[in-house]
N, C-alpha and C positions, 0 to 999 in steps of 0.2 A: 504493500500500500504506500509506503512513504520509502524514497528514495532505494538508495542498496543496504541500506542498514537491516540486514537480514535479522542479523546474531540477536540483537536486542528488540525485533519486532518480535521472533520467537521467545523467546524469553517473556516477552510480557503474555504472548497465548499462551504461553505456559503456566502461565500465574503470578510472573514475579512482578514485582510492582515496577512499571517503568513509567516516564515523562515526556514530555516534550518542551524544549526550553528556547526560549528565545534570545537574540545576541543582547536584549537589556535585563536580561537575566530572570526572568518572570518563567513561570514554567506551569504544566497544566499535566494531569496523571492521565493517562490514553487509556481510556473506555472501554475498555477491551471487556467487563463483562456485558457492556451492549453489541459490541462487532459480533460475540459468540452466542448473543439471546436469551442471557444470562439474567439482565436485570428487571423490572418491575413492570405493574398492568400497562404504566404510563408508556413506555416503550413499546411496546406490545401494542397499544392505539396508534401510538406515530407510523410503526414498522407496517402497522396494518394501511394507514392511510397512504401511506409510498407505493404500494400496492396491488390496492382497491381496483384500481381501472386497466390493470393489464390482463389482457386478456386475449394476446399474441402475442410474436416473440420478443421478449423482452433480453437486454444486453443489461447487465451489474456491473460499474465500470468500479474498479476498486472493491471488487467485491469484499474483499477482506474473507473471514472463513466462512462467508457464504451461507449467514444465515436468511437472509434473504431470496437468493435463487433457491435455496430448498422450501423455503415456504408455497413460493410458486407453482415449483414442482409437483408439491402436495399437490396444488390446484390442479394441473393437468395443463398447466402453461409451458411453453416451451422455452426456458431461458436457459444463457450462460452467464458467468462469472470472469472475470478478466481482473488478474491482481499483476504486482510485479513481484510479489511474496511467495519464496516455493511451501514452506510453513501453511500459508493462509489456502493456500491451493488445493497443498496436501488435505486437511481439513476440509472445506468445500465437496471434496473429491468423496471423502471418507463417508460425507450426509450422504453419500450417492448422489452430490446434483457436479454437472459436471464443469469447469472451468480450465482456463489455458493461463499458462504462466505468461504473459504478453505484456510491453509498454504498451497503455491503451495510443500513443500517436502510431504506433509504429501499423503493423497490416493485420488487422482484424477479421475473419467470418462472415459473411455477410452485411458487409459494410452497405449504408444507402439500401438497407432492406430491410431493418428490424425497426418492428411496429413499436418498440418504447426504450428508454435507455435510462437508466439510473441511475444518480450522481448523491448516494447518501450519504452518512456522518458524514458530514462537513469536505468529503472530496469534492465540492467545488474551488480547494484551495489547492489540490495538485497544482505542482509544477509553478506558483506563484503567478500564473496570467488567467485568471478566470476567461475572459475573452475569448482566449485560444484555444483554452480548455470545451468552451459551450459552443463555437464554429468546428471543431473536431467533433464534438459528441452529433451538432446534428449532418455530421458528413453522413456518420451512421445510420443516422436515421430514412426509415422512409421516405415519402413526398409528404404523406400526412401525420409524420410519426411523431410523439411527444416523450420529451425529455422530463424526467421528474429529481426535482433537482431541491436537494434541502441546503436552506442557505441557515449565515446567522441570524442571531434574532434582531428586531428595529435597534438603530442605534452602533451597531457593529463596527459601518463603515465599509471600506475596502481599501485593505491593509495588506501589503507584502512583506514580508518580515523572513531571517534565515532564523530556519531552528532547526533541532538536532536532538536526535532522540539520545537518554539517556536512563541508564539503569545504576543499581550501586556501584556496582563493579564495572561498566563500559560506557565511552560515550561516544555516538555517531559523528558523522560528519557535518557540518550546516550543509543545509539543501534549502531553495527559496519555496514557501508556503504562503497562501493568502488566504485572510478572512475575510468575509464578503457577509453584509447584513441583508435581509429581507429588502430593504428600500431600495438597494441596487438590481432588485432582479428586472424590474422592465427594461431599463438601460441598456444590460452587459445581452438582454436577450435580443436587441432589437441588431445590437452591431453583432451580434453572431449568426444574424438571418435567423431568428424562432420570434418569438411573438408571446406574452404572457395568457393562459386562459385563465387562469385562476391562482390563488395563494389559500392559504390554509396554514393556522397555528394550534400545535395537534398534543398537547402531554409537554408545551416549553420548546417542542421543535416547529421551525418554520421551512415550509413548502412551497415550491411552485412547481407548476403545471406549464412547460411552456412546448408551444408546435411550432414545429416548420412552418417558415414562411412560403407561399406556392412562388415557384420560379415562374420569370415575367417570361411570356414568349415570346421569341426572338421573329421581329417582323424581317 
């Protein structure tokens, strides 16, 4: 999910307590018992509201251990999982739902044909250019496909910042991250070609729903 720091993203699915820190020295403990579906109803509403409306093939970008595409799965939807984590994959794999170890820019599956694409816990901050990040997600997408995409909550801003995962014993690399509030999602969706249908604040997490925009035709 986050950069090459393999060792210590394993280590936290594993259980151990790990961070994420920032270069002004602020730091925040990585979620990992929501990545694994671990934690409370309130999760469990958000996870479910992310979703609700797929009901074709859906892409997990950052899937992390894939609690999400196995839920799907349950459904009888057809999705995959996409991490840069062999750990997170591994796992994914293990629920039985299936996922590729892949840089989401690099060549993906069904690119420009998957009916939805999922940008949750906060991976709309991969790779610190949201922008880039949400014109690559709707390459993927169909003509009329919709990206679901949880940002931060009002207030947030959009912030790039280097941080670098850390546990007691190891600390990663800086790699560039962005936070990105709810208020910015019409903005960053209109210059990535998507369009907002909706938002939604679900259990403290915020939502948006946004589609491809129809390409103009060329007179």
């Amino acid at each position: 999910m986050i950069g090459a720091d393999f060792d210590i993203f394993d280590r936290a699915l594993a259980g151990e307590r790990c961070w994420m820190r920032a270069a002004d020295g602020t730091r925040q403990s990585l979620p990992t018992g929501r990545w694994l579906g671990l934690t409370g109803v309130g999760d469990r509403r958000a996870d479910r509201a992310l979703t609700r409306c797929c009901d074709g093939p859906t892409l997990d970008l950052g899937c992390g251990p894939g609690r999400l595409v196995a839920a799907l799965l349950q459904r009888g939807v057809l999705a995959l999982g996409v991490d840069i984590s062999p750990t997170a994959v591994a796992i994914t794999r293990f629920r039985g739902a299936p996922a590729l170890r892949r840089d989401l820019f690099g060549p993906l599956p069904g690119a420009g044909r998957w009916s939805y694409a999922l940008l949750a816990d906060g991976n709309i901050g991969i790779g610190g250019d949201p922008k880039r990040l949400l014109a690559r997600t709707a390459e993927l997408l169909a003509a009329d496909g919709l990206a679901i995409v949880e940002f931060g909550r009002p207030g947030t801003g959009l912030v790039t910042r280097k941080m670098r995962l850390e546990s007691r014993s190891h600390t990663g690399a800086w790699f560039p991250w962005a936070s990105v509030g709810i208020e910015h999602a019409e903005a960053l969706a209109s210059a990535a070609g998507l369009r907002v249908v909706t938002t939604a604040a679900v259990s403290g997490r915020h939502i948006a729903w946004l589609q491809r925009e129809p390409r103009q035709a060329v007179a």
